[in-house]
C-alpha positions as CSV (number, residue, x, y, z in Angstrom):
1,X,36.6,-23.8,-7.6
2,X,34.0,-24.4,-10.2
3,X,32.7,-27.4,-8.0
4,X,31.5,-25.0,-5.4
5,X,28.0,-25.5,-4.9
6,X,25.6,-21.8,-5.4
7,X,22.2,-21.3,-5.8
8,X,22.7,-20.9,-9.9
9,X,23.9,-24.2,-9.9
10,X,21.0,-25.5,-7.8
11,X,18.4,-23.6,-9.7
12,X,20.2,-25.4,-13.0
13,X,19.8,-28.6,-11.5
14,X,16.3,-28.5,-10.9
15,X,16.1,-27.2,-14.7
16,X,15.5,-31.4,-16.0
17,X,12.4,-32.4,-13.3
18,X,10.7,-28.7,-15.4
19,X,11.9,-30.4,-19.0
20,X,10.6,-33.4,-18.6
21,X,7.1,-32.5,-17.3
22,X,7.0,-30.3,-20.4
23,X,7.5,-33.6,-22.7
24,X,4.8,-35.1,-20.6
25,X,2.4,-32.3,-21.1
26,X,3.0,-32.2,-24.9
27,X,2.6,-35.5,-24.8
28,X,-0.6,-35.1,-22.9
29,X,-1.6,-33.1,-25.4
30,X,-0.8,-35.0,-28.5
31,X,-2.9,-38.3,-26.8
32,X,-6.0,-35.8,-26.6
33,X,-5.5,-34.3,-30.1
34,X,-4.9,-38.0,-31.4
35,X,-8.2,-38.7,-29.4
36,X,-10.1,-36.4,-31.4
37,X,-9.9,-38.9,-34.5
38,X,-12.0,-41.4,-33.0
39,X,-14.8,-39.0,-32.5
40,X,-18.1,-38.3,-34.9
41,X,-18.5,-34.4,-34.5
42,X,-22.3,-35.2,-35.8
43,X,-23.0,-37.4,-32.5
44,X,-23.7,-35.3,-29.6
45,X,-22.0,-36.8,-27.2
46,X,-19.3,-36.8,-29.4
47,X,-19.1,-33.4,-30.4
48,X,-19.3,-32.8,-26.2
49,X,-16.5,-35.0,-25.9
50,X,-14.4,-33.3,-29.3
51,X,-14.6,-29.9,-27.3
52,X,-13.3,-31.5,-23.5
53,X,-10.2,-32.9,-25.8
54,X,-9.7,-29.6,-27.8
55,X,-9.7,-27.4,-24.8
56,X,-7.3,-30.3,-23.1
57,X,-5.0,-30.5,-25.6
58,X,-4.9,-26.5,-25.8
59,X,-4.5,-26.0,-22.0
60,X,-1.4,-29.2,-21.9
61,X,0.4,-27.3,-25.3
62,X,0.4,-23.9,-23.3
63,X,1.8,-25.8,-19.9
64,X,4.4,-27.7,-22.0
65,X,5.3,-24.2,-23.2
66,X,5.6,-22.7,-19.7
67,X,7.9,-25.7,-18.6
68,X,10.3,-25.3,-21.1
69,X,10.8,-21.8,-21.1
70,X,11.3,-21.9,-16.6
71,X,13.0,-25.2,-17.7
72,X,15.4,-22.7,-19.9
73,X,15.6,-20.0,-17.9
74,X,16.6,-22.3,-15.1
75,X,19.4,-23.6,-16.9
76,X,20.4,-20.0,-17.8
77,X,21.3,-19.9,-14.2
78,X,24.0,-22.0,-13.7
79,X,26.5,-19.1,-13.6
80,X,24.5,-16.9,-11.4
81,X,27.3,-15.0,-8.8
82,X,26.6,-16.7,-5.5
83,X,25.5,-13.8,-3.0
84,X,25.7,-13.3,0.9
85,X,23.0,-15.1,2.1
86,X,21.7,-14.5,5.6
87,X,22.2,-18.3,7.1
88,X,19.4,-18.0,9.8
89,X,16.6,-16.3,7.2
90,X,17.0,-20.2,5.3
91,X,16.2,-21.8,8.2
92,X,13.5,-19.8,9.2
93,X,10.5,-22.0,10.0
94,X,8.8,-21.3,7.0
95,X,11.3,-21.9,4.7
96,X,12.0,-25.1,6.0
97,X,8.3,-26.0,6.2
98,X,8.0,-24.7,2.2
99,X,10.8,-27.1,1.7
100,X,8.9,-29.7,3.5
101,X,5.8,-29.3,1.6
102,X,8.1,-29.3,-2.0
103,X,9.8,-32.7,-0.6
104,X,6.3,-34.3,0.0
105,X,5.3,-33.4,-3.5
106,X,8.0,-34.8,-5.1
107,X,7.3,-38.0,-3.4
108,X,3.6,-38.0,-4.0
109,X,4.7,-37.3,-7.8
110,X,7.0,-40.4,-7.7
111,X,4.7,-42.7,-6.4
112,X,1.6,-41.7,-8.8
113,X,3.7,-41.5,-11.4
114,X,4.7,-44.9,-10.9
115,X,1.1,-46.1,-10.4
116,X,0.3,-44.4,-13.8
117,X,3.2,-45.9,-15.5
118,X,1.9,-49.2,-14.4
119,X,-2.0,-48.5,-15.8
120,X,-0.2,-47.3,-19.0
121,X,2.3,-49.9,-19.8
122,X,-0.4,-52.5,-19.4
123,X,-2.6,-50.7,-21.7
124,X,0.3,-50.3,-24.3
125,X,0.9,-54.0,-24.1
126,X,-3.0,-54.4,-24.5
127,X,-3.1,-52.3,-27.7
128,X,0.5,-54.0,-29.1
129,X,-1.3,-57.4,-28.3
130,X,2.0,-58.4,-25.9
């Protein structure tokens, strides 16, 4: 009965969406470290600028980090026993709302992500000269 669904397996499966916003934070990070090459240290406004991307590559490297290690522990999950649950706590009110507000999330994620991949893929082209 290993097809049996259980909350270890559903924590697992929700293990990928925290790995892969981990990539994009590193690579959030590496675009403002990159960033920092462009920028004269002895102009003011640059040095202003060199501290914003320092701080934001810092803050994205230690986000990236969190992600993959929930992303991990997630994943360590999968063969967590499945325990009595009490059916009519999950559909308390507030759980349900709390799922709500997770769902809406995830489609506000999809559709700025998409608006983002958009802006970024033209800029890409831009810079390849495509």
């Amino acid at each position: 009965m290993d097809n049996q669904p259980t909350c270890g397996k559903g924590i697992a499966a929700n293990a990928p969406l925290r790995a892969r916003l981990a990539e994009l934070m590193a690579a959030s990070a590496g675009i403002f470290e990159g960033h920092q090459a462009a920028l004269d240290p002895n102009e003011p406004n640059g040095q202003l600028e060199l501290n914003a991307y320092a701080r934001l590559a810092q803050a994205h490297q230690e986000i990236a980090a969190a992600l993959t290690a929930a992303a991990e522990q997630m994943a360590g999950y999968y063969d967590l026993p499945m325990a009595e649950h009490d059916e009519q706590a999950m559909l308390d009110p507030k759980r349900v709302e709390e799922f709500e507000r997770y769902v809406r999330a995830e489609q506000a994620l999809v559709a700025l992500l998409q608006t983002n991949l958009e802006e970024d893929l033209a800029m890409l082209n831009e810079w390849r000269g495509t």
